[in-house]
Steps between C-alpha positions, in 0.01 A plus 500: 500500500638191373907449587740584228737172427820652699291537841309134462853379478634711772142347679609150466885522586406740847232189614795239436739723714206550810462125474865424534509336169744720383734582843685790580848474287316289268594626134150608304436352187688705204310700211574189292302275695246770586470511107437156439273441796303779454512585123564860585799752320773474659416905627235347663684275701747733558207746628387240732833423660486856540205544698653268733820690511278811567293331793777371720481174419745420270884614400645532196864427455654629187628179259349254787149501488205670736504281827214499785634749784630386809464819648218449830288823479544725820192554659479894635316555767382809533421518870726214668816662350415857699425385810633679812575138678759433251673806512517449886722157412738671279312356197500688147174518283659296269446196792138441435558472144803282447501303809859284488553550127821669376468908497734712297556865497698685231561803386405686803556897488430680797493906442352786589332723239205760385161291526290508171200664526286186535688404765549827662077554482467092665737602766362848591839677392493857383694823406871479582451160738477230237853347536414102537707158588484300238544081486576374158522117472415225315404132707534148339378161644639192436779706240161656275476866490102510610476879693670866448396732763601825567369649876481891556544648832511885626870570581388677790421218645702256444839731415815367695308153613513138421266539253721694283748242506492213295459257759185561736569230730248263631106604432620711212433893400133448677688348843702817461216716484349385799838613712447829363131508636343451167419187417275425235189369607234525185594472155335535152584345168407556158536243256522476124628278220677673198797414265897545656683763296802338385725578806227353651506176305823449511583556865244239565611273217107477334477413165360725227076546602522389852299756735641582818282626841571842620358539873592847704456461865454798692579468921337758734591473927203505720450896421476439135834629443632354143868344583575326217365412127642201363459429095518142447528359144446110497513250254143367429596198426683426810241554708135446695354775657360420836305742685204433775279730652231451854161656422 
């Protein structure tokens, strides 16, 4: 299928940025100049600017121009940041990931509460027992919005500990765990990509058509006991998804 106009521009522009031709903080060329170079409408050029926007690429600054994001994409690793030896040093999962870049958290709301019924099925709860921890928060590297994760825990567990506070202390909520004999030693995740509602949008600062990654991690002890499902909503263009696996 031959490219339409907007994406051979979009083509051309994302080569010059991989090349370093255009660097990060570099201002892209305007629809004006898009127009003329290409002989295109200017909704073309605008659609191709877009696309960049879209990909993680580029920024758009309202009266300024669309510039070439500075923004380094984290890479998540999906096995390094769970590891049991960095929980033993007081590390977080969020270690692996950002390494010595800034890390934010805002807008954390810790609360106990009735588990929804997907969460109450992934975590084994039933009848009158469902009551659940739950960690609201929101994480930004390097002052970008890039993660909002909410982590659900039964209250029997964890009622009256550390891990109800707001402040886990070194290791985080998993560290915790592990003092109360049930530390999480296999986890799944599922993974898809889909559009943010507009909370969703807005609370990670995407612009209009940007698809975010929503991954739910489920943590069983050594018995298989579920201790925690965590619902992770990342923006997809602020990230690389690392993940390797020994046959």
């Amino acid at each position: 299928m031959p490219e339409t106009p907007a994406r051979q521009i979009a083509d051309d522009l994302r080569a010059r940025i991989k090349s370093g031709d255009l660097a990060p903080g570099t201002r892209l060329p305007g629809e004006p100049a898009l127009v003329r170079q290409y002989g295109v409408a200017k909704q073309t050029a605008a659609n191709a600017l877009k696309l960049l926007t879209l990909e993680g690429l580029a920024i758009a600054r309202p009266g300024s121009g669309t510039y070439v994001r500075e923004f380094k994409l984290i890479r998540r690793s999906g096995t390094e940041r769970l590891s049991r030896e960095g929980r033993a040093l007081g590390r977080s999962v969020w270690a692996a990931d950002v390494e010595d870049r800034p890390l934010e958290v805002d807008g954390l709301d810790v609360r106990e509460a009735k588990a929804p019924d997907w969460v109450a099925e992934a975590l084994g709860l039933s009848g009158e027992d469902t009551a659940v921890v739950v960690r609201s928060r929101r994480y930004l590297v390097d002052g970008e919005p890039v993660q909002l994760a909410t982590s659900y825990l039964p209250a029997g567990l964890v009622r009256g500990t550390r891990v109800a506070e707001p402040d886990t202390g070194p290791g985080g909520t998993y560290a915790r765990l592990a003092e109360l004999n049930a530390e999480p030693v296999d986890f799944t995740e599922e993974l898809r990509a889909r559009m943010p509602d507009p909370d969703e949008a807005e609370a990670l600062a995407q612009p209009p058509g940007s698809p975010l990654i929503e991954i739910v991690r489920v943590a069983r002890t050594p018995e298989n006991r579920p201790v925690e499902v965590n619902r992770m909503l990342l923006d997809a263009g602020s990230y690389v998804l690392d993940y390797r696996f020994s046959g």
